[in-house]
mmCIF file of the N, C-alpha and C atoms, coordinates in Angstrom:
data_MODEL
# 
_entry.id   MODEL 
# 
loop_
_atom_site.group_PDB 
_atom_site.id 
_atom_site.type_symbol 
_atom_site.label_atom_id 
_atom_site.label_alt_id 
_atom_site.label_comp_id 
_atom_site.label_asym_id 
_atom_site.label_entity_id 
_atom_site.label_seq_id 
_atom_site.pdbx_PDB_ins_code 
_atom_site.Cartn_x 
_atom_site.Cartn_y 
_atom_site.Cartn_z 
_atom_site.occupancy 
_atom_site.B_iso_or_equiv 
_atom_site.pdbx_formal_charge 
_atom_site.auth_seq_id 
_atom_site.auth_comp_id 
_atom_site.auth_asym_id 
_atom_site.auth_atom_id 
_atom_site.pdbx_PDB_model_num 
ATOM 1   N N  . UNK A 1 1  ? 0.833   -1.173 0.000  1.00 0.00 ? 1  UNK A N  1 
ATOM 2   C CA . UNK A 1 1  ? 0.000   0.000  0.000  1.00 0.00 ? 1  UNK A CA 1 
ATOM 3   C C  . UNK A 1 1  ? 0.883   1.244  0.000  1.00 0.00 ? 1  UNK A C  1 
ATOM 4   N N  . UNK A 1 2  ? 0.834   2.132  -1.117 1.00 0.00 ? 2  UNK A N  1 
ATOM 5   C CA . UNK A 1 2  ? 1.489   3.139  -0.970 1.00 0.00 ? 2  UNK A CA 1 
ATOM 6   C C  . UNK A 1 2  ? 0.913   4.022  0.265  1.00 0.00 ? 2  UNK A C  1 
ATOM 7   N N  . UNK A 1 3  ? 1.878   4.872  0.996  1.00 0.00 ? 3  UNK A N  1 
ATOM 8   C CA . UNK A 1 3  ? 1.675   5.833  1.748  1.00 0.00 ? 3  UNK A CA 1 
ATOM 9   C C  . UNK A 1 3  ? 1.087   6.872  1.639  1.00 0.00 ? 3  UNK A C  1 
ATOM 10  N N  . UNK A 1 4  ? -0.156  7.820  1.985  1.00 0.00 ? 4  UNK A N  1 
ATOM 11  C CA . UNK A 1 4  ? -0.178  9.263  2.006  1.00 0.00 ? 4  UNK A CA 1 
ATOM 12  C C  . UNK A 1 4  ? 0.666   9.950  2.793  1.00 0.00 ? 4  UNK A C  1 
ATOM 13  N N  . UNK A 1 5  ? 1.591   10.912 2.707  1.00 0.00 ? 5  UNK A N  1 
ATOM 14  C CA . UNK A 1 5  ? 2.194   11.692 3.984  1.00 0.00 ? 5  UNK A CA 1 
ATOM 15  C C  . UNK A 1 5  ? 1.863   12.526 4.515  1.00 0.00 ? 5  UNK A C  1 
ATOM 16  N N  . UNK A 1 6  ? 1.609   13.059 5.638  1.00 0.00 ? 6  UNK A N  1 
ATOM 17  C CA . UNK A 1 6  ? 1.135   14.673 6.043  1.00 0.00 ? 6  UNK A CA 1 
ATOM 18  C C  . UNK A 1 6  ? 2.632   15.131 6.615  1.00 0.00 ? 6  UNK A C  1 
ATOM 19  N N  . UNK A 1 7  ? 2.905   15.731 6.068  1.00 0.00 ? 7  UNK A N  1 
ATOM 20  C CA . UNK A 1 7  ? 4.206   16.601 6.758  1.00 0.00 ? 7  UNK A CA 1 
ATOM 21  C C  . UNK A 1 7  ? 5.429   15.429 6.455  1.00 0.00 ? 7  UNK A C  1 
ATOM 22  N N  . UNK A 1 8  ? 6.637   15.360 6.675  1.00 0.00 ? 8  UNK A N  1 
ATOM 23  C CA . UNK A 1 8  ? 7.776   15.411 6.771  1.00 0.00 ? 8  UNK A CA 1 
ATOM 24  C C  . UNK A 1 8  ? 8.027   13.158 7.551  1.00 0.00 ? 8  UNK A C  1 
ATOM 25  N N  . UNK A 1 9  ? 7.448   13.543 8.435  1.00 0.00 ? 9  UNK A N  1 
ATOM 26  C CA . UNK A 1 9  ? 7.931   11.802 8.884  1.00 0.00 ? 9  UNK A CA 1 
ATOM 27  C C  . UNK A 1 9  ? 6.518   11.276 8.892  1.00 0.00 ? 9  UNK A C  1 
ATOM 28  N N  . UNK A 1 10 ? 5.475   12.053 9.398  1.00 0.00 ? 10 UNK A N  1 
ATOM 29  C CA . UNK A 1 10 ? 4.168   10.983 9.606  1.00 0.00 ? 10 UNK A CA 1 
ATOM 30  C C  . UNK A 1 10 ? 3.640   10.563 8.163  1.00 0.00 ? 10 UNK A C  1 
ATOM 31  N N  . UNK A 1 11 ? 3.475   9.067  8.176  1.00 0.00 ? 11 UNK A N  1 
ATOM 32  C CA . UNK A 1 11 ? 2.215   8.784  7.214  1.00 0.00 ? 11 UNK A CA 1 
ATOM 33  C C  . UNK A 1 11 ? 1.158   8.070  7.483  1.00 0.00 ? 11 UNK A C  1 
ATOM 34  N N  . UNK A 1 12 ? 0.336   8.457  6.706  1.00 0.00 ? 12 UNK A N  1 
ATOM 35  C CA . UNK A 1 12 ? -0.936  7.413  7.098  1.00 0.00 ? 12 UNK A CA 1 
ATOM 36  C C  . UNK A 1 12 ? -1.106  6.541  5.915  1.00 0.00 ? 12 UNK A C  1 
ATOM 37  N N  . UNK A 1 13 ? -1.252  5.557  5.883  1.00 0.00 ? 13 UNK A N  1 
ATOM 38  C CA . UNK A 1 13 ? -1.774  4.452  4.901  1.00 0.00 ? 13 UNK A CA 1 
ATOM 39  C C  . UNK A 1 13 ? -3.266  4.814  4.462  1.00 0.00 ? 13 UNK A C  1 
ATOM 40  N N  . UNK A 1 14 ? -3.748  5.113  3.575  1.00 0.00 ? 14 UNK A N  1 
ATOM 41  C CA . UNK A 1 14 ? -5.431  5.224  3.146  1.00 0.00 ? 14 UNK A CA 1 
ATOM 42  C C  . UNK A 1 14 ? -4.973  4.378  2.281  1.00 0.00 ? 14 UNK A C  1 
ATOM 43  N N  . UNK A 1 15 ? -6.061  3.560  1.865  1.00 0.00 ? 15 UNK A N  1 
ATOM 44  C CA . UNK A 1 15 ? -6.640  2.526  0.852  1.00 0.00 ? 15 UNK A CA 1 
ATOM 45  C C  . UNK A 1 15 ? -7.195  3.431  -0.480 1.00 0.00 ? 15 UNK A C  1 
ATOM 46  N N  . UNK A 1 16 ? -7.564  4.439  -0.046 1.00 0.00 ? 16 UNK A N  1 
ATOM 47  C CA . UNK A 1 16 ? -8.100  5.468  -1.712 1.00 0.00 ? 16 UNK A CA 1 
ATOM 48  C C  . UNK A 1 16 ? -7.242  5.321  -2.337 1.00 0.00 ? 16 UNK A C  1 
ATOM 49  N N  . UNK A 1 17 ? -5.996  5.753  -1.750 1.00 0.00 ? 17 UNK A N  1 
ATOM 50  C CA . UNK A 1 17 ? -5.333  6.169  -2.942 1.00 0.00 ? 17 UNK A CA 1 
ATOM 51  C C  . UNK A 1 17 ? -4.892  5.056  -4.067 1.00 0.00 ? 17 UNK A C  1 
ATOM 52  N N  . UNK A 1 18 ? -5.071  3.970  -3.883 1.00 0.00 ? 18 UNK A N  1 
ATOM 53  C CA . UNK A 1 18 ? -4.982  2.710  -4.976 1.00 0.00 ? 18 UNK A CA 1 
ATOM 54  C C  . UNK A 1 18 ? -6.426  2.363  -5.262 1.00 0.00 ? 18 UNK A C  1 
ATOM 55  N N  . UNK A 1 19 ? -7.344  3.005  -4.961 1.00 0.00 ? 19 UNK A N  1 
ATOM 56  C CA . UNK A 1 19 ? -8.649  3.091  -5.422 1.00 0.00 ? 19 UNK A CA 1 
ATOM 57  C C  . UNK A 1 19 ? -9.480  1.669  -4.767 1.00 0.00 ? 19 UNK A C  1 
ATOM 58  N N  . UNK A 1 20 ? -9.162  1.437  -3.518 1.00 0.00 ? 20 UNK A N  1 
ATOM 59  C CA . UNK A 1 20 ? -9.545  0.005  -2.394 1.00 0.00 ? 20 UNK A CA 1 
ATOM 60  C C  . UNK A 1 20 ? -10.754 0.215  -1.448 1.00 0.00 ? 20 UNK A C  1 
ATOM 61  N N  . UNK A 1 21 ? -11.093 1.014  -2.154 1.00 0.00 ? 21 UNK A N  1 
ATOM 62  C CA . UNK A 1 21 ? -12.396 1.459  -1.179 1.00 0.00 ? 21 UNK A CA 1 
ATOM 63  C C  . UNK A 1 21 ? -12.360 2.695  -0.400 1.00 0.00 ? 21 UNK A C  1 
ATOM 64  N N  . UNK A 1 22 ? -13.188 2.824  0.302  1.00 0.00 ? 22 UNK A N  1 
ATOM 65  C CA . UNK A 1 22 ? -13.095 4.369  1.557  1.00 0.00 ? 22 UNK A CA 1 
ATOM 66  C C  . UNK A 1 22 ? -12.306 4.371  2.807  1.00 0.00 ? 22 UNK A C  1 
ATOM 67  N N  . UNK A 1 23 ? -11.590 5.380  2.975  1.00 0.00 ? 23 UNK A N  1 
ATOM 68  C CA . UNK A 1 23 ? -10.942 5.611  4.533  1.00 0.00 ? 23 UNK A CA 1 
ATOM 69  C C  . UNK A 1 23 ? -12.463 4.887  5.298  1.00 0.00 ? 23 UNK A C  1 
ATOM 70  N N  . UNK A 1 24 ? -11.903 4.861  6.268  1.00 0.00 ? 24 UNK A N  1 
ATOM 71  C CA . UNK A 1 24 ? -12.622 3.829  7.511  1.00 0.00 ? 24 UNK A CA 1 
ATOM 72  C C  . UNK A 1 24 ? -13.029 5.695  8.673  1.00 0.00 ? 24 UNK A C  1 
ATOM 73  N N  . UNK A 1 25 ? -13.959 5.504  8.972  1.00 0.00 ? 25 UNK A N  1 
ATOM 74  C CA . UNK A 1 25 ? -14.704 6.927  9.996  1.00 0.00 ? 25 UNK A CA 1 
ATOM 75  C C  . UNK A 1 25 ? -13.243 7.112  10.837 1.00 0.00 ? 25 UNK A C  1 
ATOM 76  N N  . UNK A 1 26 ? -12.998 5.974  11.329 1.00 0.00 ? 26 UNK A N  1 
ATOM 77  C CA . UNK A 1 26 ? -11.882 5.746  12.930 1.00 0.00 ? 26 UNK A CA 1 
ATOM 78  C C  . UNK A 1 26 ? -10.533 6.474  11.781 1.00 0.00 ? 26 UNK A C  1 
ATOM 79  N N  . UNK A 1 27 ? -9.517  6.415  10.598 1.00 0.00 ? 27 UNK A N  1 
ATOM 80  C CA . UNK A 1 27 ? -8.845  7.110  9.825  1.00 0.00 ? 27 UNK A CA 1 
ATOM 81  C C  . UNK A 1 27 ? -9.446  8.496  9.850  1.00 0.00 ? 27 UNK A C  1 
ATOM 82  N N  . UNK A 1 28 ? -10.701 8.865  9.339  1.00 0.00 ? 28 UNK A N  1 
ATOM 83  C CA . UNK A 1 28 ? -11.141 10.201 9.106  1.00 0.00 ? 28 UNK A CA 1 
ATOM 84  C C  . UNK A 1 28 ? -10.804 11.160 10.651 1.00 0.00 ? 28 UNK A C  1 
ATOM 85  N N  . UNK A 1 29 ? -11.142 10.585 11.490 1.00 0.00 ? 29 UNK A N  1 
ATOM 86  C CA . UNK A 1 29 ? -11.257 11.062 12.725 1.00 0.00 ? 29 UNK A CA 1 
ATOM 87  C C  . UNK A 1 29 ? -9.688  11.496 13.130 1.00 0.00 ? 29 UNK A C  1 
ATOM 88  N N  . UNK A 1 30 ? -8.873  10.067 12.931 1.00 0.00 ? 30 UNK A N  1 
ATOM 89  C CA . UNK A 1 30 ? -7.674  10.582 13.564 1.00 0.00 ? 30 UNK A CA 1 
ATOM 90  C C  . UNK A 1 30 ? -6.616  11.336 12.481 1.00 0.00 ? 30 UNK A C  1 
ATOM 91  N N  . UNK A 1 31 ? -7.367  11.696 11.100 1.00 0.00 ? 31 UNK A N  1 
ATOM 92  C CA . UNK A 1 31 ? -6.307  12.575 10.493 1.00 0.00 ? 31 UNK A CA 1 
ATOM 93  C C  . UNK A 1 31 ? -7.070  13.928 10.897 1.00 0.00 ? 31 UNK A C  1 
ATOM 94  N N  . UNK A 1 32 ? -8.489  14.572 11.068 1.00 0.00 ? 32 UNK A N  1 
ATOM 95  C CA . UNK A 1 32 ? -9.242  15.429 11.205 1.00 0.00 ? 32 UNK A CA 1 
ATOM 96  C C  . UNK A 1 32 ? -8.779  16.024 13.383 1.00 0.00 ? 32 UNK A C  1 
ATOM 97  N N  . UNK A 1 33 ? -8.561  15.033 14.109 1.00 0.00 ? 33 UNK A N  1 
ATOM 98  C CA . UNK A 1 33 ? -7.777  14.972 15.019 1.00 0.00 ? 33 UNK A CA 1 
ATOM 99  C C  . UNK A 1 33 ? -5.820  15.479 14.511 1.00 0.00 ? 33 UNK A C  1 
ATOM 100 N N  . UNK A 1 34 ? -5.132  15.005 13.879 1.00 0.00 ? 34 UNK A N  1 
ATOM 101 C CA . UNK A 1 34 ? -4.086  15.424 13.610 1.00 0.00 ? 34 UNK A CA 1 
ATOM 102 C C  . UNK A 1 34 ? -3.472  16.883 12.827 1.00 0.00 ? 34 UNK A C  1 
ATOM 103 N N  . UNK A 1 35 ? -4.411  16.757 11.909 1.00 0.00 ? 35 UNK A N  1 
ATOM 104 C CA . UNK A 1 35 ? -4.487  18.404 11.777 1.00 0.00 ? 35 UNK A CA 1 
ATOM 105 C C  . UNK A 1 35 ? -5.616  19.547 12.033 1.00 0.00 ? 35 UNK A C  1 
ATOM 106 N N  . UNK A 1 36 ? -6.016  19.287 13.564 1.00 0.00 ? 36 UNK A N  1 
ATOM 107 C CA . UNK A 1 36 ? -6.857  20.394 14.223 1.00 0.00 ? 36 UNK A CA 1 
ATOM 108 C C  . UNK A 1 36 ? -8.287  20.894 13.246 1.00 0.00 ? 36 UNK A C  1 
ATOM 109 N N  . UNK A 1 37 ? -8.741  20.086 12.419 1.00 0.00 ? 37 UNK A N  1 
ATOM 110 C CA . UNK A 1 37 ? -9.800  20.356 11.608 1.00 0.00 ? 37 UNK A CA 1 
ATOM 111 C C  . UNK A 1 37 ? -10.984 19.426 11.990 1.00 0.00 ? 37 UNK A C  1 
ATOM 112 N N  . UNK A 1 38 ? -12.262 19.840 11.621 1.00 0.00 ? 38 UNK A N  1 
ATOM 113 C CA . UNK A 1 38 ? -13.784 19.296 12.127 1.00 0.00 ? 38 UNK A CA 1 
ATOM 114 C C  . UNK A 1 38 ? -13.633 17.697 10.437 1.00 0.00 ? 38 UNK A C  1 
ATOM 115 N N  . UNK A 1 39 ? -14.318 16.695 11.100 1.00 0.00 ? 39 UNK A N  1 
ATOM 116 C CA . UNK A 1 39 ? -14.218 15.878 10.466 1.00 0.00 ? 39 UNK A CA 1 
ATOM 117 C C  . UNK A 1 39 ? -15.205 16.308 9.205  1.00 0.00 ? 39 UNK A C  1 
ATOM 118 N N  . UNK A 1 40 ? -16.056 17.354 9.442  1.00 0.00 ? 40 UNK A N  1 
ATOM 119 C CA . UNK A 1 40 ? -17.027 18.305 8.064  1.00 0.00 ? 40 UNK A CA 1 
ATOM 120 C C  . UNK A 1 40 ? -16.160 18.769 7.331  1.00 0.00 ? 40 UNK A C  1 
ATOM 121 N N  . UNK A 1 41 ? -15.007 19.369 7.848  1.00 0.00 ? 41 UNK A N  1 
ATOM 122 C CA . UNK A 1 41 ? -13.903 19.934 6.951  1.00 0.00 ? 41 UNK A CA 1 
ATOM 123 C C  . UNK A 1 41 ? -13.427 18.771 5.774  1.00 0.00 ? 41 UNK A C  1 
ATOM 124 N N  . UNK A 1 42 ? -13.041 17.684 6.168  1.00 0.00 ? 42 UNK A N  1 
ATOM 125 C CA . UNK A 1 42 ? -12.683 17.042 5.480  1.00 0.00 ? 42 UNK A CA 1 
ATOM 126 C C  . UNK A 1 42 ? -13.493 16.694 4.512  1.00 0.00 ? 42 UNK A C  1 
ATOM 127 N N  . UNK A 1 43 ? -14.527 16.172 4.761  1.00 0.00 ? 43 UNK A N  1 
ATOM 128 C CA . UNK A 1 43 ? -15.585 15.604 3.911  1.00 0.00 ? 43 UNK A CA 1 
ATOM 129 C C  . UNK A 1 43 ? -15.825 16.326 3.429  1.00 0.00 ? 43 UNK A C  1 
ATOM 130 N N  . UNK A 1 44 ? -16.592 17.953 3.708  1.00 0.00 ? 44 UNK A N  1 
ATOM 131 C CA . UNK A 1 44 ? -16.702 18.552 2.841  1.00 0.00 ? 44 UNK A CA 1 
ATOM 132 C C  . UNK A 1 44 ? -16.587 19.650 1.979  1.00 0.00 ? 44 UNK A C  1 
ATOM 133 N N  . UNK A 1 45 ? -15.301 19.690 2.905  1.00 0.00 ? 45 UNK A N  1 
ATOM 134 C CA . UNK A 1 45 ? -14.272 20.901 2.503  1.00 0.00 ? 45 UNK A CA 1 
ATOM 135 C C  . UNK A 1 45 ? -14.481 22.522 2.988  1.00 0.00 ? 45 UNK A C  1 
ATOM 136 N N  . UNK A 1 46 ? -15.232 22.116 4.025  1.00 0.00 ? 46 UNK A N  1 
ATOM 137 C CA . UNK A 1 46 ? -15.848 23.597 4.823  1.00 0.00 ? 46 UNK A CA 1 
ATOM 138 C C  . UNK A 1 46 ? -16.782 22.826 6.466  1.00 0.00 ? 46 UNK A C  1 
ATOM 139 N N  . UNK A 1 47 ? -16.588 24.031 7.090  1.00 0.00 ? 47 UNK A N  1 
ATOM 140 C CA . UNK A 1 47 ? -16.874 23.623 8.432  1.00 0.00 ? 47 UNK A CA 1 
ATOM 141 C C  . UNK A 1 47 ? -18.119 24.002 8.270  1.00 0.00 ? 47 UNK A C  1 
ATOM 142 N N  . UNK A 1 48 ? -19.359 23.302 9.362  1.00 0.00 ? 48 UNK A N  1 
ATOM 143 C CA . UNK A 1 48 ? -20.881 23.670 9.262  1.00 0.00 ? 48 UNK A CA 1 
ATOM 144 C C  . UNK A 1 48 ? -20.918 24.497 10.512 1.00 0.00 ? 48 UNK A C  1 
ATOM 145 N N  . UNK A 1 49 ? -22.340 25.738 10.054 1.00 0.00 ? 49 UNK A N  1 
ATOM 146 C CA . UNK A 1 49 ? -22.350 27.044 11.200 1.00 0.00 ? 49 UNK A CA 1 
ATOM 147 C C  . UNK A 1 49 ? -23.295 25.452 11.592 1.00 0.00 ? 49 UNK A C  1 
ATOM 148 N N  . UNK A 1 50 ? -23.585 25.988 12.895 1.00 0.00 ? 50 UNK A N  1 
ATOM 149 C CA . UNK A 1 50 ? -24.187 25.141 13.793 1.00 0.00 ? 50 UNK A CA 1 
ATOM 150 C C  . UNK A 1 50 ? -25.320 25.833 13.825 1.00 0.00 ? 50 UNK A C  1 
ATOM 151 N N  . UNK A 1 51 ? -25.560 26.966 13.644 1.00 0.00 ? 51 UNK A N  1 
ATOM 152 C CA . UNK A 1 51 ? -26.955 27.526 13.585 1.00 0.00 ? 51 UNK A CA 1 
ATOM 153 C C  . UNK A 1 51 ? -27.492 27.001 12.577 1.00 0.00 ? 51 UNK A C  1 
ATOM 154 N N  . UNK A 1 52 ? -27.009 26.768 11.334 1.00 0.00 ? 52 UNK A N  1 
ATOM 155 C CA . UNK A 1 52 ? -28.002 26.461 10.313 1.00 0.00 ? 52 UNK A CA 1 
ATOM 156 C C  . UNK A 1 52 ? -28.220 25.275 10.379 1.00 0.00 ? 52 UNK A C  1 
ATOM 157 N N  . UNK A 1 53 ? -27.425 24.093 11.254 1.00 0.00 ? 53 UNK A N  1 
ATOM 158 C CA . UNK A 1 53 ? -27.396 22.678 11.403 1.00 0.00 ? 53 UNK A CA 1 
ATOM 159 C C  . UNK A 1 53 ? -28.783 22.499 12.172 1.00 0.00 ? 53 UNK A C  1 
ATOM 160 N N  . UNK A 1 54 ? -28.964 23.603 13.247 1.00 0.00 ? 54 UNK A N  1 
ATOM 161 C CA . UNK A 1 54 ? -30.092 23.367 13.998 1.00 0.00 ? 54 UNK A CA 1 
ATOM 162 C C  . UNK A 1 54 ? -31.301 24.238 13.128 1.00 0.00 ? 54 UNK A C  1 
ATOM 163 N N  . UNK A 1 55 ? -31.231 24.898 12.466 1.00 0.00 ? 55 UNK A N  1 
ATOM 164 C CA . UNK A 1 55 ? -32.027 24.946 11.776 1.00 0.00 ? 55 UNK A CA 1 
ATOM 165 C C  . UNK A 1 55 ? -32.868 24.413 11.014 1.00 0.00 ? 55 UNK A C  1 
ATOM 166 N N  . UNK A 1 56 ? -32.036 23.280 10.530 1.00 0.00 ? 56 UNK A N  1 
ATOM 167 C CA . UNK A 1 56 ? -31.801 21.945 9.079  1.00 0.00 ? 56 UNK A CA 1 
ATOM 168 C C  . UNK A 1 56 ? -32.604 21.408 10.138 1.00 0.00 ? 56 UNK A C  1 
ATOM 169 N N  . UNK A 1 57 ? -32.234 20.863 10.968 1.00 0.00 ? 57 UNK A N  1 
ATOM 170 C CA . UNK A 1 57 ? -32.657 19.614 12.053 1.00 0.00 ? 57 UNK A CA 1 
ATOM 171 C C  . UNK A 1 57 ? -34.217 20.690 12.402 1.00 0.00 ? 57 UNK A C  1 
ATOM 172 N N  . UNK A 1 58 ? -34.805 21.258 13.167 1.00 0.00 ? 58 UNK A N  1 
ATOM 173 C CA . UNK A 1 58 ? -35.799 21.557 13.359 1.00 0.00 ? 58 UNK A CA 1 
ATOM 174 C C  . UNK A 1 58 ? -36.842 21.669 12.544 1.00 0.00 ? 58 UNK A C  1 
ATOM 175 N N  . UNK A 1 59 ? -36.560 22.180 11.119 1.00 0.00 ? 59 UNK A N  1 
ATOM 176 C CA . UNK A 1 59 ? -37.640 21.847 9.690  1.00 0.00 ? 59 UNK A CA 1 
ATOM 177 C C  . UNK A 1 59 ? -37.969 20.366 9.468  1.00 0.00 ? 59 UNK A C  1 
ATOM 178 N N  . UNK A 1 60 ? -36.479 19.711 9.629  1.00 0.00 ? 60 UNK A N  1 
ATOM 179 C CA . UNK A 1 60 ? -37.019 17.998 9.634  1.00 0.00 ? 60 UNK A CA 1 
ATOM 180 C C  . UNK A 1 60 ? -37.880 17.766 10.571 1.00 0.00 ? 60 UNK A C  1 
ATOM 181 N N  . UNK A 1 61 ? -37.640 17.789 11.216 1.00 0.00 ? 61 UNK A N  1 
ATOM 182 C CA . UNK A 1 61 ? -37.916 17.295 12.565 1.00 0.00 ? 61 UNK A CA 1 
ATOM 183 C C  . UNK A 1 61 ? -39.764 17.639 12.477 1.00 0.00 ? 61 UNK A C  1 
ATOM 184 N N  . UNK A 1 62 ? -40.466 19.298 12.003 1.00 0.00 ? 62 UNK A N  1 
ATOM 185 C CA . UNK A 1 62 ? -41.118 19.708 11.802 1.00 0.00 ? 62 UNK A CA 1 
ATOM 186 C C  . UNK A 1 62 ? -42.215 18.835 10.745 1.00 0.00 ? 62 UNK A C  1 
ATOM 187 N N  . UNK A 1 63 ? -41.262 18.770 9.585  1.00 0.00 ? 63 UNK A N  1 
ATOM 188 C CA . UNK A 1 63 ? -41.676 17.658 9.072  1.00 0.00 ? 63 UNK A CA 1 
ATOM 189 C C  . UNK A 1 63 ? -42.445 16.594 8.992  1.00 0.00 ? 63 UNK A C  1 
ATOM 190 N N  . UNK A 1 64 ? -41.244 15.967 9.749  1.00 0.00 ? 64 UNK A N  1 
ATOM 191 C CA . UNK A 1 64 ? -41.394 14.458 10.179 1.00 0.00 ? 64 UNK A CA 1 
ATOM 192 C C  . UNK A 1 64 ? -42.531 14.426 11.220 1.00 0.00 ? 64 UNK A C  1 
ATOM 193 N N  . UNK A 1 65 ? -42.991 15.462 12.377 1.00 0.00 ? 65 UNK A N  1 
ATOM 194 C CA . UNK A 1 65 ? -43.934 15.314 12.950 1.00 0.00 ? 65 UNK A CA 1 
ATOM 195 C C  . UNK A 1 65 ? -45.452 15.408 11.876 1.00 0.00 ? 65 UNK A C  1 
ATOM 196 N N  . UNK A 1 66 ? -45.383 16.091 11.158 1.00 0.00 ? 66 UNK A N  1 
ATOM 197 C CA . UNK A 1 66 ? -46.527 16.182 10.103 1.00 0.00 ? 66 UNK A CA 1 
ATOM 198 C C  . UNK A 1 66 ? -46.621 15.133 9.171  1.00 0.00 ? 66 UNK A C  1 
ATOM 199 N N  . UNK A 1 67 ? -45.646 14.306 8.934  1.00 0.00 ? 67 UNK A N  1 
ATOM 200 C CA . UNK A 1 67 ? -45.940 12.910 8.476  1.00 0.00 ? 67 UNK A CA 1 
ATOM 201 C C  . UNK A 1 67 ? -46.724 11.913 9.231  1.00 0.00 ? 67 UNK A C  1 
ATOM 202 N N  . UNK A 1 68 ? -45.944 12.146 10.601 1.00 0.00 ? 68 UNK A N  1 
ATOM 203 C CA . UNK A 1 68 ? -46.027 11.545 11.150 1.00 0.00 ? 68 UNK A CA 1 
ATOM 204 C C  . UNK A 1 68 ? -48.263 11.245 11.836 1.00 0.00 ? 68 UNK A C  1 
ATOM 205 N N  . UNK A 1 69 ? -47.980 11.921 11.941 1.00 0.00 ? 69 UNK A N  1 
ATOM 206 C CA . UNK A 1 69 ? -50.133 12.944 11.447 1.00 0.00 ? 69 UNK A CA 1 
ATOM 207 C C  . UNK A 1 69 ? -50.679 11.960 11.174 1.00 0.00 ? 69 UNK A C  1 
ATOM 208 N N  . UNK A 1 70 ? -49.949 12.315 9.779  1.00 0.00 ? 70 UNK A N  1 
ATOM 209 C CA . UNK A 1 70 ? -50.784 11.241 8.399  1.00 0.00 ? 70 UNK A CA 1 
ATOM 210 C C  . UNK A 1 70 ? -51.098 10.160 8.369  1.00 0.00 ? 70 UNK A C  1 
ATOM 211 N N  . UNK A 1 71 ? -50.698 9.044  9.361  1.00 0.00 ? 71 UNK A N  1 
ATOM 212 C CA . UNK A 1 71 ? -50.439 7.647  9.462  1.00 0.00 ? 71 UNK A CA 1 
ATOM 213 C C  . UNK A 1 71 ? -51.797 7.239  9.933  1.00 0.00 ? 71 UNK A C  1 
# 
C-alpha cells in the first residue's frame, strides 16, 4: 500500500489512494484529530455554522412530525 504523507515523517496508509475502497470513519477522525480540523472539513471541505445545522434539524424534525399525522 502506498503511503499518504502529512508533513515530513508521519504517514498514514489510506486505501483510496490505490482506489480500495473508503478511509474507515476511525482514519477520518484521527487525520481530522491530527491536523486540528472538524471531520465536516474534510468531507466537505468547509466547516458547518451550527446555527443552520439546527435549523436543518428543526424543519425535519417539523416535518417528520406532520408525516407523522398522516399515518
Amino acid at each position: 500500500m502506498r503511503p499518504f504523507y502529512f508533513g515530513e515523517t508521519t504517514a498514514i496508509s489510506i486505501e483510496k489512494e490505490r482506489g480500495q475502497g473508503k478511509p474507515s470513519l476511525e482514519l477520518l477522525v484521527e487525520i481530522a484529530l491530527y491536523f486540528h480540523v472538524s471531520t465536516d472539513y474534510l468531507l466537505l471541505g468547509r466547516e458547518l455554522d451550527r446555527d443552520s445545522v439546527r435549523v436543518i434539524l428543526l424543519e425535519l424534525s417539523a416535518q417528520m412530525m406532520e408525516l407523522a399525522k398522516k399515518l
